[in-house]
N, C-alpha and C positions, 0 to 999 in steps of 0.2 A: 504493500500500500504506500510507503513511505517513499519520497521521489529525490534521487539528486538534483541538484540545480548547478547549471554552469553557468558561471556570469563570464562575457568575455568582452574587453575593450567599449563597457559603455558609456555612454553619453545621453546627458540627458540634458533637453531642452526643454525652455517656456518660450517659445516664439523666436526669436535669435539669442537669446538671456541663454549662455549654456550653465547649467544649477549644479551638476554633478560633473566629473570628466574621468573619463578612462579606469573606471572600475572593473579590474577582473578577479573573480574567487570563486571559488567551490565550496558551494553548501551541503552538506553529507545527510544521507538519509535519517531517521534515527538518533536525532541527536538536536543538542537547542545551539543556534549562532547569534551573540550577542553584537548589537552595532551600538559601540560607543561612542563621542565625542560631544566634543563643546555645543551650544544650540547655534543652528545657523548654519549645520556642515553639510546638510543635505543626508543625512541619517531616515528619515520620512521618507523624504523624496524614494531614495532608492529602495525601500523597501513596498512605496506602492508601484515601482515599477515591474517588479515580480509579480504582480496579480493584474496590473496595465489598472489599476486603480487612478491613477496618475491621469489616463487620457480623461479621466472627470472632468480637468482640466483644460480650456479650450487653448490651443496651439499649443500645445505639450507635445514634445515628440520622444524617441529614443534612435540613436545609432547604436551600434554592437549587436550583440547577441544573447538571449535569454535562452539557456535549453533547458528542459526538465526531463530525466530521461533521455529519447533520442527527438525529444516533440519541440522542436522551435516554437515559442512562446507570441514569437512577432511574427509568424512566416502568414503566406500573403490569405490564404485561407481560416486564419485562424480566429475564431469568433471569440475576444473580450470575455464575451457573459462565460463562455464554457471553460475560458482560462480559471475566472472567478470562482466557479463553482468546484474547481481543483485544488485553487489555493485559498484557503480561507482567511478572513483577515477582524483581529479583534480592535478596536480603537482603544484611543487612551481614556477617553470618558466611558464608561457601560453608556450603553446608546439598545436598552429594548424597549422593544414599540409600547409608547406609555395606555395605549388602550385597547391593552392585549392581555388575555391571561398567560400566566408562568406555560401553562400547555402551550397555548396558540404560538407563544414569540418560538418554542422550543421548534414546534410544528410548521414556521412563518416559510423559512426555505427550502422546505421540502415543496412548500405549496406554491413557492414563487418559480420551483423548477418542476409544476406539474407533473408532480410523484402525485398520481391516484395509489395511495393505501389503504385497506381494510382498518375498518377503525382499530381491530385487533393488535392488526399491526402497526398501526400508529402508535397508540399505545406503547405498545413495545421499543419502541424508536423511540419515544420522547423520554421513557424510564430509563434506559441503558446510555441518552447524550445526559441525562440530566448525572446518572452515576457515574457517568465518564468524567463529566464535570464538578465530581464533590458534591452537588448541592443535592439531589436526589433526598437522603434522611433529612435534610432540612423544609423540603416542600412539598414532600409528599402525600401532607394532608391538606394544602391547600393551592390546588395544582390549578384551580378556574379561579382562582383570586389575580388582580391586576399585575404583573413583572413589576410594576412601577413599586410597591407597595415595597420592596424586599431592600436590604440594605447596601452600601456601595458596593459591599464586597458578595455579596450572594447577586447585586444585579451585573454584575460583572462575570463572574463563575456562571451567569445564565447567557451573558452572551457568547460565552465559550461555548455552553451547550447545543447553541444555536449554530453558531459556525461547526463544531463538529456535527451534527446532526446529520449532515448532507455528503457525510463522508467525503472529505478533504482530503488529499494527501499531503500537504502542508500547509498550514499556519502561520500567520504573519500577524505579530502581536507589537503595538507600536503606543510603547510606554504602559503599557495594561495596567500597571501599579502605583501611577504617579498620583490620583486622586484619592487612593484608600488609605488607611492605619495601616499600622504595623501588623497585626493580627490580619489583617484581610489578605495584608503585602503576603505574607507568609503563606498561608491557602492556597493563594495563586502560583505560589516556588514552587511548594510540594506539587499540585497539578501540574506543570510543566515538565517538571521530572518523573511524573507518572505518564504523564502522555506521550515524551517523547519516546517510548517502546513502541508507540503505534505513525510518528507522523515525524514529518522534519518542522522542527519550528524555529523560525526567525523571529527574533525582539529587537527591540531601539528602547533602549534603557540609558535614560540619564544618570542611575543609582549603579556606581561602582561594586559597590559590596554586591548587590543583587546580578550585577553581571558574574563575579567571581564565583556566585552561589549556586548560579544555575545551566551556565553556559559548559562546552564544552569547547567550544571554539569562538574567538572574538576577534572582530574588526574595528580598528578603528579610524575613524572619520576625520576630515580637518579641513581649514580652508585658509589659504596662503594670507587672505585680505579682504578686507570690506570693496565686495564687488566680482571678487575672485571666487570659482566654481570648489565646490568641496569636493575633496576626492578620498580615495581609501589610502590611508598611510602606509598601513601593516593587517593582517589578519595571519594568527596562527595560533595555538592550543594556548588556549584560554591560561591554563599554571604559567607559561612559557610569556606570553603577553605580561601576565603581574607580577614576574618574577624578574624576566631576562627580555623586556621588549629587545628588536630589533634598531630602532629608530628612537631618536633623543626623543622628539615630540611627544611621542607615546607615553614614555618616560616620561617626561615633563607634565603631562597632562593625569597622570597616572597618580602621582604626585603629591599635583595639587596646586600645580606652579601656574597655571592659565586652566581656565574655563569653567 
């Protein structure tokens, strides 16, 4: 289920504005890759351009090359919504639909990609994303109450369930933890490191600790100057990056020296 991703030579545009430059890495199945750096490095940016989230964007482009597997991600037949539905993507705010029950938001993408289920089997789908996602013992006596109703960190663990729901084979989580406690921060680590047995997942985390916590692999981001395109500095095993970065900056940022 779980998919490599080759990043090679991209480029990433807002209309002539180039935002990112010349990022290449390998994302590894099976495993979480953290995207660090200062704000402003273009860390977002390139991780909606793994799901082509980005073309939301009017005159957003990409050069290079996205593979996942042997399936070019940009190639000329390749439709957007079906990349999406491959790669799933959580926000930094929980973001589920405020007048929807815990069921329906769980149910919302299967229905927006015209899965006809037996209610049987819905059922069964919404109870195994919602266990996937931890939250399951906590709302499963009040599963037709509003998503809205539940706390930052269980409406958050519910957009997880949601994104996984639709069976993904990567995850694309962009700052997931930056609005919650401590306590909720935590729930989200453990699920990450329980999911990633089943999915490749990519984060953009501003929280160092929380990179060194969860990650297996980290890149990090940066950007020469005000104006100037963010690009990847270094990416390699995660111990190796917080221990013996390659590259001062890293170091330097690592630190505590900028950003």
């Amino acid at each position: 289920m779980a998919k490599r991703i080759e990043v090679k030579d991209l480029d990433i545009y807002y209309d002539k504005f180039l935002a990112v430059q010349g990022v290449s890495m390998t994302i590894q199945p099976r495993s979480v890759t953290a995207l660090i750096g200062p704000s402003g490095c273009g860390k977002s940016t390139f991780l909606r351009t793994l799901n082509r989230m980005h073309e939301l964007v009017p005159n957003a482009r990409v050069e290079g090359s996205v593979v996942m597997d042997d399936d070019d991600l940009y190639g000329p037949n390749v439709d957007p919504v079906n990349v999406r539905r491959q790669i799933g993507m959580v926000f930094q705010r929980a973001n589920p639909f405020p007048t929807m029950s815990i069921y329906d938001n769980v149910a919302a993408g299967l229905k927006l990609n015209n899965k006809r289920l037996k209610k049987s089997d819905m059922d069964d789908l919404v109870e195994r994303s919602l266990k996937s996602a931890n939250l399951w013992e906590e709302v499963k006596d009040r599963l037709h109450k509003p998503g809205s109703g539940l706390s930052g960190g269980q409406q958050q663990r519910l957009c997880i369930a949601r994104a996984i729901a639709v069976q993904p084979e990567v995850l694309l989580m962009d700052e997931p933890c930056s609005a919650l406690d401590p306590i909720s921060t935590q729930a989200i680590e453990d699920l990450m490191l329980e999911l990633k047995t089943n999915y490749t997942i990519v984060i953009v985390t501003h929280n160092m600790q929380q990179a060194a916590r969860v990650s297996d692999t980290t890149g990090f981001f940066n950007l020469q100057g005000v104006g100037k395109p963010g690009e990847l500095v270094e990416i390699d095993e995660t111990t190796k990056i917080f221990s013996t970065p390659a590259q001062k900056a890293t170091e330097d940022y690592i630190s505590g020296r900028f950003g």
